[in-house]
C-alpha positions in Angstrom: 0.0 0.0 0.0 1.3 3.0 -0.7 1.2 6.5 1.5 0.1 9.4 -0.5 -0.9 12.7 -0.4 -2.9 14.9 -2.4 -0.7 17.8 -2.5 1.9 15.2 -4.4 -0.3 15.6 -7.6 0.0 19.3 -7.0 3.5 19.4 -7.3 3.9 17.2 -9.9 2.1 19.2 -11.8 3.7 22.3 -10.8 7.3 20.7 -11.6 5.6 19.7 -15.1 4.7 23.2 -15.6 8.4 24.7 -14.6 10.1 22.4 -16.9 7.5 23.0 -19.8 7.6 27.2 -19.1 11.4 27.0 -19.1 11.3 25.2 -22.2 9.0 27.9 -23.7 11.6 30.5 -22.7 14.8 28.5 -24.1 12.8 28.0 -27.6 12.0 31.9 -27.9 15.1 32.7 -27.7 16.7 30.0 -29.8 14.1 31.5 -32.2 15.9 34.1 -34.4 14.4 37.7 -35.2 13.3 37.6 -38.8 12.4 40.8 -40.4 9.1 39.0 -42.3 7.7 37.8 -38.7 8.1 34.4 -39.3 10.3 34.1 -35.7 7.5 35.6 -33.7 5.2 33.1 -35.3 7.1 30.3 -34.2 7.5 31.7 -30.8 3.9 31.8 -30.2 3.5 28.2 -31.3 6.0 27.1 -29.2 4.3 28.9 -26.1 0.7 27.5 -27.2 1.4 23.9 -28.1 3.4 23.4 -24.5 0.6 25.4 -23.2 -1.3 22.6 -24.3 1.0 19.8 -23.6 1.7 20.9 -19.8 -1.5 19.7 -18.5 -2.0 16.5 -20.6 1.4 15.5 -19.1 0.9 16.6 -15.7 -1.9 14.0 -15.8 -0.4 11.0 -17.2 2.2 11.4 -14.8 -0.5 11.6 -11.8 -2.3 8.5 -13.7 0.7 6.4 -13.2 1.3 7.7 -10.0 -2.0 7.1 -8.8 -1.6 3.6 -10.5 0.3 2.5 -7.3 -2.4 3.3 -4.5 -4.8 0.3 -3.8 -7.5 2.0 -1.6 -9.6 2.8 -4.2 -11.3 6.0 -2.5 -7.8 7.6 -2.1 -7.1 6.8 -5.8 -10.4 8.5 -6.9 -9.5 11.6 -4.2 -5.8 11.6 -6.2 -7.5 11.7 -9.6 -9.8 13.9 -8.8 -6.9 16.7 -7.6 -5.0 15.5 -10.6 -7.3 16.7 -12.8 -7.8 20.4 -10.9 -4.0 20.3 -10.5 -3.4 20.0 -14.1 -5.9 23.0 -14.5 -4.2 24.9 -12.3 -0.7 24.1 -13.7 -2.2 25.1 -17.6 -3.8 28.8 -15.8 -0.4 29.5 -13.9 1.4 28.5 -16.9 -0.4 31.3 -19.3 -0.5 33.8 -16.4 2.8 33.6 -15.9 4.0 33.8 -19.5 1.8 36.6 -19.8 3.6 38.6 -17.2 6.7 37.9 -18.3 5.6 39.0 -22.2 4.3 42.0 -20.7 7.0 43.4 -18.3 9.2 43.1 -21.7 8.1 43.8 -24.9 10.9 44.5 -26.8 12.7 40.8 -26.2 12.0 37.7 -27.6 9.1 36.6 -25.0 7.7 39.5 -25.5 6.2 38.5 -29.0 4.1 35.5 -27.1 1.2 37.5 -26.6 1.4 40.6 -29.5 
């Protein structure tokens, strides 16, 4: 049987959401300036799709996790805060990266939300 706690799906996600937000920043500014805008394009794709990816991962990794608890009340508890972890992680993940666009505009993360 395994001890868990509900604030473990939480972090997980949170962790998920560092590593996919820093990868967001590294891309943009691996990302080249181009003068016909093709480099902010691809900047805000990056940003969206792992936008997108951070919480699909975030719950795979808490559905394994939670693969591991027997009592099946705690496992449906656990699933249940994966999936508003995963929420959260997604909505702290755009807020953030909207902060950070909009404290500077003239870098490279600044073309995420132009």
């Amino acid at each position: 049987m395994t001890q868990v706690s509900m604030s473990t799906a939480y972090i997980i996600a949170l962790v998920v959401m560092i590593v996919a937000f820093l990868a967001a920043y590294i891309i943009a500014g691996a990302i080249p300036f181009r003068p016909d805008d093709t480099g902010t394009t691809k900047r805000r794709l990056w940003f969206w799709l792992l936008a997108a990816v951070t919480p699909v991962v975030a719950f795979l990794i808490n559905a394994l996790y939670a693969g591991n608890i027997s009592v099946p009340n705690i496992k449906d508890t656990y699933i249940f805060h994966s999936g508003i972890s995963c929420a959260c992680s997604c909505i702290l993940y755009i807020v953030l990266g909207f902060i950070i666009s909009k404290s500077s505009p003239n870098s490279k993360v600044g073309t995420w939300f132009n």
